[in-house]
N, C-alpha and C positions, 0 to 999 in steps of 0.2 A: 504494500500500500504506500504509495507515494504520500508525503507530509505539502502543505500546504502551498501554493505556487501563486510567485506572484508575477505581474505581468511588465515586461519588458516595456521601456518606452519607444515609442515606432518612432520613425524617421522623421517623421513630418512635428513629433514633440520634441526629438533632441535641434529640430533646425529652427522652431520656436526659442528653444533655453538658448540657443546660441544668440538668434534676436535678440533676444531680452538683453544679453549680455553685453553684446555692440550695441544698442541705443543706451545703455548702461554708460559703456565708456563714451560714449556722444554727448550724452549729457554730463559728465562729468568737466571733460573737456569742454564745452560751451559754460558752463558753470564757473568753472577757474577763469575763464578769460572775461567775463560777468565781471565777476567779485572783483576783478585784476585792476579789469579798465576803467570801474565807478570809482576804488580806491584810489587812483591814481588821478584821475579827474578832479575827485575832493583835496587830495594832497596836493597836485599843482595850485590851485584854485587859493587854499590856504597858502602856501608859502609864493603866491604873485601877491597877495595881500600883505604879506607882511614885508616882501621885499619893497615893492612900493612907496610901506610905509618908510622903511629904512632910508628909498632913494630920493625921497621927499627930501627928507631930513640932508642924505648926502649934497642934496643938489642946494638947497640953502647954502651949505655951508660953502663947497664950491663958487658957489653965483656972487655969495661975500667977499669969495677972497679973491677967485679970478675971472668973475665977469660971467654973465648967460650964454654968450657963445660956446667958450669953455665946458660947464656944468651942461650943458646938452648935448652938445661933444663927448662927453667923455659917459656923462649917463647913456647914453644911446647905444655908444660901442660896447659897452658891458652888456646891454641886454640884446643885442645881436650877437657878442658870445655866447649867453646863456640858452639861447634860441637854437644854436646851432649843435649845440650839448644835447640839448633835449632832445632836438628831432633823432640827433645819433645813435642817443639814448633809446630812443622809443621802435628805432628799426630792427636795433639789437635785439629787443623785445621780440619783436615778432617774428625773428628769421630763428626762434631757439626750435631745437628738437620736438617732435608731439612723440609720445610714447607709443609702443607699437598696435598694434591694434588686436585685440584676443584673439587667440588662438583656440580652433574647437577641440583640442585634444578630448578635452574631458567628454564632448559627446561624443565623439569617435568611438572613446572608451568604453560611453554605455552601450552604444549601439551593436560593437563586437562582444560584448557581453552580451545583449537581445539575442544575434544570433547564435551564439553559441549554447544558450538556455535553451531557446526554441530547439534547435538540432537534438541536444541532447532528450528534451520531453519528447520528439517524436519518436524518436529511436525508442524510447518506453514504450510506447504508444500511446501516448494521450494526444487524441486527436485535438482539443480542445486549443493548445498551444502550437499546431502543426506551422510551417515556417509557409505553408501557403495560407493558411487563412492572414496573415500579417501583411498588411502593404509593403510594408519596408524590406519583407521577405523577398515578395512579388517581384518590385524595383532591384532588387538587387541580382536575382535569381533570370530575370528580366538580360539586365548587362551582360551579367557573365555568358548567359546563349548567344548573343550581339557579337561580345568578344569572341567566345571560340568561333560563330560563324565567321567574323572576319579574320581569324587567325586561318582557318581551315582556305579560305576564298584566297585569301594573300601567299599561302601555300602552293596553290595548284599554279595562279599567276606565275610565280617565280619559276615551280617548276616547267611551266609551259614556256618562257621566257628563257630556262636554261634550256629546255630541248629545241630552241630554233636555234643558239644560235651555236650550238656545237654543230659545226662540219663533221659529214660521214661520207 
């Protein structure tokens, strides 16, 4: 008496969990670049406020001592440095690495495990589990006919192909 059987996940479940998995990392990664680019928008945002404030302040003192020409000169060129930092900055950002994208090992795994459960229950005989009542059975059992067909078909060609063109 066989003990309690449970059922394999078919092909078309483990290509769902795989789904699930890549929108999984999709949205992770749209997530992080979210959070990345609103932080980064608040952060500049504040410290052009407070630099600002700062060049206010610089530019007084400049304009006191060497004249408005001068203090706008000299304010100007620092924030066409700062500008050119940033954007370098911000390219760098976006030319980094993404991480690679999941790999289905793990349902490969289940699914060589489905057939080889299934195999084994028929071999029992428990029709209930047979590796034809299963799609994922079907589709696969499917291929490999496909294959030996065109392995057998690519055979004869070759051999046909070596009997022309040997001379007798």
């Amino acid at each position: 008496m066989a003990g309690p059987t449970t059922r394999a996940p078919s092909a078309s479940g483990l290509l769902r969990t795989y789904a699930r998995e890549l929108r999984s990392w999709l949205c992770e990664i749209a997530k992080s670049y979210l959070i990345g680019g609103v932080l980064a928008i608040i952060g500049a945002l504040a410290l052009l406020v407070a630099i600002g404030i700062g060049f206010g302040a610089a530019f007084h003192v400049i304009e006191l001592r060497y004249g408005t020409g001068v203090a706008f000169g000299s304010i100007g060129g620092f924030f066409a440095i700062v500008a050119i930092c940033g954007l370098l900055g911000g390219i760098l950002l976006f030319k980094r690495h993404l991480p690679s994208a999941p790999k289905p090992y793990r349902q490969i795994e289940d699914l060589k495990r489905s057939i080889g459960a299934q195999a084994v229950s028929s071999l029992n005989g428990n029709e209930e589990n047979a590796p034809a009542n299963d799609p994922a059975m079907r589709i696969l059992l499917g291929a490999a006919a496909a294959i030996a067909i065109g392995w057998m078909a690519s055979s004869l060609a070759r051999a046909r192909v070596g009997d022309v063109s040997k001379p007798e």
